[in-house]
C-alpha positions in Angstrom: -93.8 8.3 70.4 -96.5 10.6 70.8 -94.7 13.5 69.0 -95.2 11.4 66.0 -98.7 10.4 66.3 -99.5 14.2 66.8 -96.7 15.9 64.8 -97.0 19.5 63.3 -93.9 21.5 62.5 -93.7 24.7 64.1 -92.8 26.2 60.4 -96.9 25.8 59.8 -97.7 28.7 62.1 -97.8 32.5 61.2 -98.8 35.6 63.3 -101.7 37.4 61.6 -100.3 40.6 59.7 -101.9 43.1 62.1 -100.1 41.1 64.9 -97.6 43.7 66.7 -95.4 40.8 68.6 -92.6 42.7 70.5 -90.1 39.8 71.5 -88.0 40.6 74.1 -84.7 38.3 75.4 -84.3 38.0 79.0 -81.4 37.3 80.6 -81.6 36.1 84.6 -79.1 37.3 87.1 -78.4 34.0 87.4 -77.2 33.2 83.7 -81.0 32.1 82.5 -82.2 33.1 79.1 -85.9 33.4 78.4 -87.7 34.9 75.9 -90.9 37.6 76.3 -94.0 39.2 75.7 -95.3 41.6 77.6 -99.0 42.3 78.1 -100.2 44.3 81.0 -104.1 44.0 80.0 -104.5 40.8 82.1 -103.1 40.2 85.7 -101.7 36.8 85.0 -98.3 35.4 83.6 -97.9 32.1 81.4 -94.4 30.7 81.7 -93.6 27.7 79.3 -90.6 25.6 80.2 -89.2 22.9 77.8 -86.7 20.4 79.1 -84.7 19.1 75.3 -84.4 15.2 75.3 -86.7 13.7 78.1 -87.4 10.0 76.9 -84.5 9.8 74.5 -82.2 10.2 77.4 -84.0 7.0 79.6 -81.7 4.3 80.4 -81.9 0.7 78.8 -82.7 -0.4 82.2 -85.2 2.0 83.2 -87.6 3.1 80.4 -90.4 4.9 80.6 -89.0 6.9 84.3 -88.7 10.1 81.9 -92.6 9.5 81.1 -93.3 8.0 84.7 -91.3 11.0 86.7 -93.1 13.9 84.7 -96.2 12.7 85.7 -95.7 12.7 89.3 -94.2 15.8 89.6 -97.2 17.7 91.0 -98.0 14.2 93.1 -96.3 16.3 95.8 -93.0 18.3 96.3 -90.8 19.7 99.2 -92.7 19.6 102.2 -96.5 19.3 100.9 -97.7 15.8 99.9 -100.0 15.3 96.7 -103.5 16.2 98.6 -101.6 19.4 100.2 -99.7 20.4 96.7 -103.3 20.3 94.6 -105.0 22.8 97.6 -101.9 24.7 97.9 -102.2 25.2 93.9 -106.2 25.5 93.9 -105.7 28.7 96.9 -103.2 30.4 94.4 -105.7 30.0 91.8 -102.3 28.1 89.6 -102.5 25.9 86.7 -99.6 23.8 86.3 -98.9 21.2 83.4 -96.7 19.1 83.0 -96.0 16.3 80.2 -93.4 14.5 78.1 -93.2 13.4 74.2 -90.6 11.6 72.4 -87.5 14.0 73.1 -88.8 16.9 75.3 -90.3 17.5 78.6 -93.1 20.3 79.0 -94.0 22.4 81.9 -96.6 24.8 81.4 -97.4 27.3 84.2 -100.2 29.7 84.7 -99.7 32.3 87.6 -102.5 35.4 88.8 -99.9 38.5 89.1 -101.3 38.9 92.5 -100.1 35.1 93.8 -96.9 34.6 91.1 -94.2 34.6 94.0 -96.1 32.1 95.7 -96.9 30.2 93.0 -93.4 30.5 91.7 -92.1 28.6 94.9 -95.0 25.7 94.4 -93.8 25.2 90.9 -90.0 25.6 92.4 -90.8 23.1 94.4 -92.3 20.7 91.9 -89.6 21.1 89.8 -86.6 20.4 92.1 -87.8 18.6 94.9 -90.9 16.5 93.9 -91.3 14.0 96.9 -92.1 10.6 94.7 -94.3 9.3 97.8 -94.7 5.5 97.8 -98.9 6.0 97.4 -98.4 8.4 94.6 -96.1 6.4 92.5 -97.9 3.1 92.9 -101.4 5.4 91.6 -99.4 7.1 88.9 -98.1 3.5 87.8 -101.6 2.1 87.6 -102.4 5.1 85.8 -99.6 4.3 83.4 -100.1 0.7 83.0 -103.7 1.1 81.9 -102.8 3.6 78.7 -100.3 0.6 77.4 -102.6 -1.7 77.5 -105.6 0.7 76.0 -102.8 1.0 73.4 -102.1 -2.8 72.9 -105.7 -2.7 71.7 -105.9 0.6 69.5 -104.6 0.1 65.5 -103.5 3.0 65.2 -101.5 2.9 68.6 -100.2 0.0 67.5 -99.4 1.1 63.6 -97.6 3.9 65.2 -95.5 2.0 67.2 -94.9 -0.4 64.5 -93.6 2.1 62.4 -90.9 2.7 65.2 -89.4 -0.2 65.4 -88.8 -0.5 62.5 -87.8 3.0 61.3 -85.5 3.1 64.0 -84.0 -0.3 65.1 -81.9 0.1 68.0 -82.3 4.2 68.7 -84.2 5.5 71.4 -87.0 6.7 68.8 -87.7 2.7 68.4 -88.9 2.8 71.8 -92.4 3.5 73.2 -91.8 6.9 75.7 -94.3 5.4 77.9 -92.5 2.0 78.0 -93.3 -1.4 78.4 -95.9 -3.1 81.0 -92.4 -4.7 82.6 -90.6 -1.3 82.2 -93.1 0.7 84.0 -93.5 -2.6 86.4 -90.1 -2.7 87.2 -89.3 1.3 87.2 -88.3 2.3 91.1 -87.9 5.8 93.0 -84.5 5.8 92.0 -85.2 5.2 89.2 -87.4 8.4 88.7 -85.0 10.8 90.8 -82.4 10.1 88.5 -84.7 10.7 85.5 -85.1 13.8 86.9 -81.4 14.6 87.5 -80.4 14.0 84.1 -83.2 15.6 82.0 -84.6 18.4 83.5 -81.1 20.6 83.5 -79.9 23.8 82.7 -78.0 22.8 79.6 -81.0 21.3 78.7 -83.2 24.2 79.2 -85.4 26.5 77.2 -88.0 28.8 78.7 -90.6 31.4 77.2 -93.5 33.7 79.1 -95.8 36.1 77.9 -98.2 38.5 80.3 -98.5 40.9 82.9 -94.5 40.7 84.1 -92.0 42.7 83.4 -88.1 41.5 82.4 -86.7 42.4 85.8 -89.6 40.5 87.5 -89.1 37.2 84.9 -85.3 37.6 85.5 -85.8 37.0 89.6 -88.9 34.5 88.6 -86.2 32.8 86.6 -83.5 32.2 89.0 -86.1 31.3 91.4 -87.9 28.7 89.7 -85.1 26.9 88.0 -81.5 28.6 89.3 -81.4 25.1 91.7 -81.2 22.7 88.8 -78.3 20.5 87.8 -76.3 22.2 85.3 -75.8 19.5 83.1 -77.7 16.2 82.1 -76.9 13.7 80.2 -75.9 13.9 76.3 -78.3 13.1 74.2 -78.2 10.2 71.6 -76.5 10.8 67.9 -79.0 11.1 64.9 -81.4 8.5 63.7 -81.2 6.8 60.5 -84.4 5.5 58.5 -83.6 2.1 58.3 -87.1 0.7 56.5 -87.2 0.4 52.6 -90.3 0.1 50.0 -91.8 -2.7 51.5 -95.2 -3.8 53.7 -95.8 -4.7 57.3 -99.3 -6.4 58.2 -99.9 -6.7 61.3 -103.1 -9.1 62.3 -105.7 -7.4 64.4 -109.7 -8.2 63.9 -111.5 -5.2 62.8 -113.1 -4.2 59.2 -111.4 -1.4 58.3 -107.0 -1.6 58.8 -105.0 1.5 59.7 -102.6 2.3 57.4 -99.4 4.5 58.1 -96.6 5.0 56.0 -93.2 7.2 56.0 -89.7 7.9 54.8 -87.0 10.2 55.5 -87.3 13.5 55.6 -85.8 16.6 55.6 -83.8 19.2 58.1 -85.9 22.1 59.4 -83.0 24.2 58.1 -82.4 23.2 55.1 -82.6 25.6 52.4 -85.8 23.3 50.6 -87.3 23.2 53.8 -89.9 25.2 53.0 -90.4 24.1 49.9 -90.9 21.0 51.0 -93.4 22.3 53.5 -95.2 23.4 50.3 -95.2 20.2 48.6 -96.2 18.4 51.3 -99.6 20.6 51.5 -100.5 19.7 48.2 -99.4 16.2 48.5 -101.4 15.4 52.0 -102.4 18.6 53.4 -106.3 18.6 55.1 -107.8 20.7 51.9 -110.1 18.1 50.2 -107.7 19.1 46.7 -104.7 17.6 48.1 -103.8 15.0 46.2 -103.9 12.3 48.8 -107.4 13.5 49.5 -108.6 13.9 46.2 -107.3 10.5 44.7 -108.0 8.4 47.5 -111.2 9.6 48.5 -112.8 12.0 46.2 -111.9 9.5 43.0 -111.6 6.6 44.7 -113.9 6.2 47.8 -111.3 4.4 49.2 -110.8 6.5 53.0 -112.8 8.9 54.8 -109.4 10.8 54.8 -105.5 10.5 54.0 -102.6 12.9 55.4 -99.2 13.3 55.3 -97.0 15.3 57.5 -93.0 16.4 58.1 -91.9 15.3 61.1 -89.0 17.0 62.5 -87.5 15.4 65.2 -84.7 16.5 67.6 -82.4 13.5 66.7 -84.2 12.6 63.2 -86.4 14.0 60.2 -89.2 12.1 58.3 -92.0 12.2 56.0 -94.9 10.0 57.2 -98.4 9.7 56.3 -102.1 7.8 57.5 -105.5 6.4 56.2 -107.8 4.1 57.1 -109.9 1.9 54.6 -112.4 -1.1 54.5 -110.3 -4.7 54.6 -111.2 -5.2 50.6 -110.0 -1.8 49.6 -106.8 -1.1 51.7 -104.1 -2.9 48.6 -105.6 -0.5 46.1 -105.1 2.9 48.8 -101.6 1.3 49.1 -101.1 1.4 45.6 -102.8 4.8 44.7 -100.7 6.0 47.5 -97.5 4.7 45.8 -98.3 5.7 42.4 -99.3 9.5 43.6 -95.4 9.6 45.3 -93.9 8.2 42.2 -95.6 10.7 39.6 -95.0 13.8 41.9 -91.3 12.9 42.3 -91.0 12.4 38.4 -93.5 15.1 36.9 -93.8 17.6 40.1 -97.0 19.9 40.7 -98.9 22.3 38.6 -98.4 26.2 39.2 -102.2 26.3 40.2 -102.0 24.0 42.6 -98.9 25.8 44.2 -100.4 29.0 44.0 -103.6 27.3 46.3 -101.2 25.7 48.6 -99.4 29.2 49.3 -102.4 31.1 49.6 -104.0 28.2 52.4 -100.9 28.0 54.1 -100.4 31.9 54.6 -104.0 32.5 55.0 -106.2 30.0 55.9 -104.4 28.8 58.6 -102.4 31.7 60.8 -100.8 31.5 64.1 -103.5 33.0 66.5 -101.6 35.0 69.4 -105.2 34.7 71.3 -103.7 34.4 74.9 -100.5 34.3 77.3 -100.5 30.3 77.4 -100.3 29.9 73.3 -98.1 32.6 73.0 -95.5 31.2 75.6 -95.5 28.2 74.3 -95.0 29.1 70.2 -91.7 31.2 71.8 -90.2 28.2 73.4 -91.1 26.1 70.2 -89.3 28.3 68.3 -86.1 28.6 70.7 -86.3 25.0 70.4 -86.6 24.8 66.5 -83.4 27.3 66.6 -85.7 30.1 64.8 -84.7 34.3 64.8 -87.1 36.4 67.1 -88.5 38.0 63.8 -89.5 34.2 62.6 -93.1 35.1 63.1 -92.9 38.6 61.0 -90.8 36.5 58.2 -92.8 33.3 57.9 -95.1 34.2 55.1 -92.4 35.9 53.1 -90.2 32.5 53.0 -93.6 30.6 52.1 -94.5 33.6 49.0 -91.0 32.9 47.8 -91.1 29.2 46.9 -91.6 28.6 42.9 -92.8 26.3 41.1 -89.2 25.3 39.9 -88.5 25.0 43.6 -91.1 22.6 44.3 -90.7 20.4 41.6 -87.2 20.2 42.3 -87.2 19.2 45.4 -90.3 16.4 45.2 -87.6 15.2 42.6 -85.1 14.8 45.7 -87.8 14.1 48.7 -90.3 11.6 47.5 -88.7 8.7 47.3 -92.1 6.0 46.3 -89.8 3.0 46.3 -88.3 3.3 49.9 -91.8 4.4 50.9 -92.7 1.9 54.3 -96.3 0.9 55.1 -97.4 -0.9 58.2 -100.8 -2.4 57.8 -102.8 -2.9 61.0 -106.2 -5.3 60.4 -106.9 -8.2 58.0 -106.5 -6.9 54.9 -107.5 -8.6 51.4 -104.7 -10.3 49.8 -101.9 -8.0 51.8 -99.3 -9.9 53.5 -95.8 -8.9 55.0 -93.3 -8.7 52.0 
């Protein structure tokens, strides 16, 4: 689940206050809606397409295809094979990406205004009819094969994936998107066209570019590039429940230092708290060295070189989790420092100084640069995606200046919850077993 291992909640991000953002809706002839920014100072269009679901929507019997089938779409498509595709791109002077996480599949797209009809057709192409040649696959499987097993040997990989499984039972978030050595063994070309039949749809669909095109011009891109996919897909999977309580999992692996990650649930990107939460969260295990995490576990303690927590907010689930490291002989005591710093934030909250620091960081220190067409495209579809207004980026600050100090009190009293808090240990840690 590498949304996880990597997750940052588009709620964090914030256009400068001198940013002028003028974001248009576009609406293809065809029925498409994508959302712009225009900027005619550069002769080159980034278009960001995201795909809802990908992994979550493999079958029991084939996954890791959604993982498999993203990868090899530019392995070839329509009548170019993999070695004609990359010089066909490389002549247009194209950048294409394309990449799945735990619920979505990404395409990102860089086009040269002089060369976007062609390059639209290439990425056309790609996107409805990638060939899935025999040599490709078998390279792209290899490929594949190799990342599980360099994650098999990584502690946090395998903390990560602990957590999972146990968080999430039976759900699709249990699984691994990349899948198992026998998934990805087994997975065939049918399997991978189907993949692509049932996740990358219109219903599905969300798309965003920013650059040197106009809406007329995106509207016919549009319907070009993606007016010959499925309409539908398949439905994606009800919500996830939390299903892990207060207790430990220690994994065995032989290093000197374990990998500790620990979670609970979470909370809704809509909720009214949300962004108070947001704000608790930075002063519970934000990066500034005055978070608590940070400051009790490492500048008290000398117990971790650094500790984090982060909301995750998932398309089928929400969840609070949170990671260290530390020496074999220290880890029990980070544990229980970590435990003890939820349980006195839930029942005494934060002080109105630390508050006012975490608001002035997070509306300061840390705002959404609109540096290029590529970032810019893809913060638009993120947002589609997160269900935010068009004016989120002018608002953002505002929502954060509002939160109190009642506010964030109130709600670590209904977030943290320090006895259902779940920690999977990864290494040999001093007196730590599985409880």
């Amino acid at each position: 689940m590498k949304a996880i291992r990597y997750a940052a909640v588009l709620i964090g991000l914030a256009v400068p206050a001198h940013a002028a953002v003028d974001i248009q809706t576009v609406t293809s002839p065809g029925g498409i809606t994508a959302w712009l920014v225009e900027d005619h100072n550069i002769p080159f269009t980034a278009l960001e397409i995201r795909f809802k679901g990908g992994p979550l929507l493999d079958a029991d019997d084939a996954q890791g295809a959604a993982n498999m089938m993203t990868a090899l779409l530019e392995e070839g498509a329509g009548d170019r094979d993999a070695s004609a595709f990359a010089a066909a791109r490389d002549d247009l002077a194209a950048r294409f990406g394309f990449s799945s996480d735990s619920d979505t599949i990404s395409v990102s797209a860089q086009m040269l205004t002089e060369n976007r009809d062609e390059a639209a057709g290439l990425l056309r192409d790609a996107l409805t009819e990638p060939r899935f040649d025999a040599d490709a696959v078998e390279r792209v499987r290899g490929q594949i094969l190799s990342n599980i097993r360099s994650d098999a040997q990584d502690p946090g990989a395998i903390a990560m994936h602990t957590m999972q499984r146990e968080a999430f039972a039976t759900h699709p978030y249990a699984r691994d998107s990349s899948g198992t050595l026998d998934d990805v063994k087994s997975l065939t070309r049918d399997d991978l066209e189907a993949a692509r039949q049932s996740m990358m749809t219109r219903d599905h669909l969300y798309v965003a570019a920013a650059g040197d095109i106009d809406p007329e011009a995106l509207g016919a891109l549009l319907d070009r590039v993606l007016g010959d996919l499925p309409a539908t897909g398949a439905a994606l999977p009800p919500e996830a429940e939390w299903k892990t309580d207060g207790s430990t999992t220690v994994v065995d692996f032989p290093t000197p230092q374990s990998v500790v990650r620990f979670g609970q649930p979470g909370i809704d990107l809509h909720d009214p708290d949300f962004f108070a939460a947001y704000v608790l969260n930075e002063i519970m295990g934000g990066s500034r060295f005055s978070a608590r995490l940070m400051d009790e576990l490492r500048a008290k303690r000398g117990l971790t070189y650094g500790a984090y927590s982060y909301l995750c907010t998932m398309e089928r689930a929400n969840f609070l989790l949170g990671q260290f490291a530390s020496d074999n002989d220290k880890v029990a005591e980070a544990v229980d420092v970590t435990r003890d710093i939820w349980r006195r934030t839930a029942e005494n909250g934060v002080t109105k100084d630390e508050l006012d620091a975490a608001k002035t960081y997070l509306t300061g220190a840390y705002p959404l640069r609109w540096d290029g067409n590529g970032p810019i495209a893809s913060i638009l579809v993120g947002m589609q995606m997160q269900g935010f207004p068009a004016d989120y980026p002018r608002t953002r600050n505002d929502r954060i200046d509002a939160v109190t100090l009642a506010d964030v009190n109130r709600v670590a009293a209904r977030l943290l919850q320090p006895d259902n808090l779940h920690f999977v240990v990864v290494g040999q840690p001093d007196g730590m077993t599985t409880d």
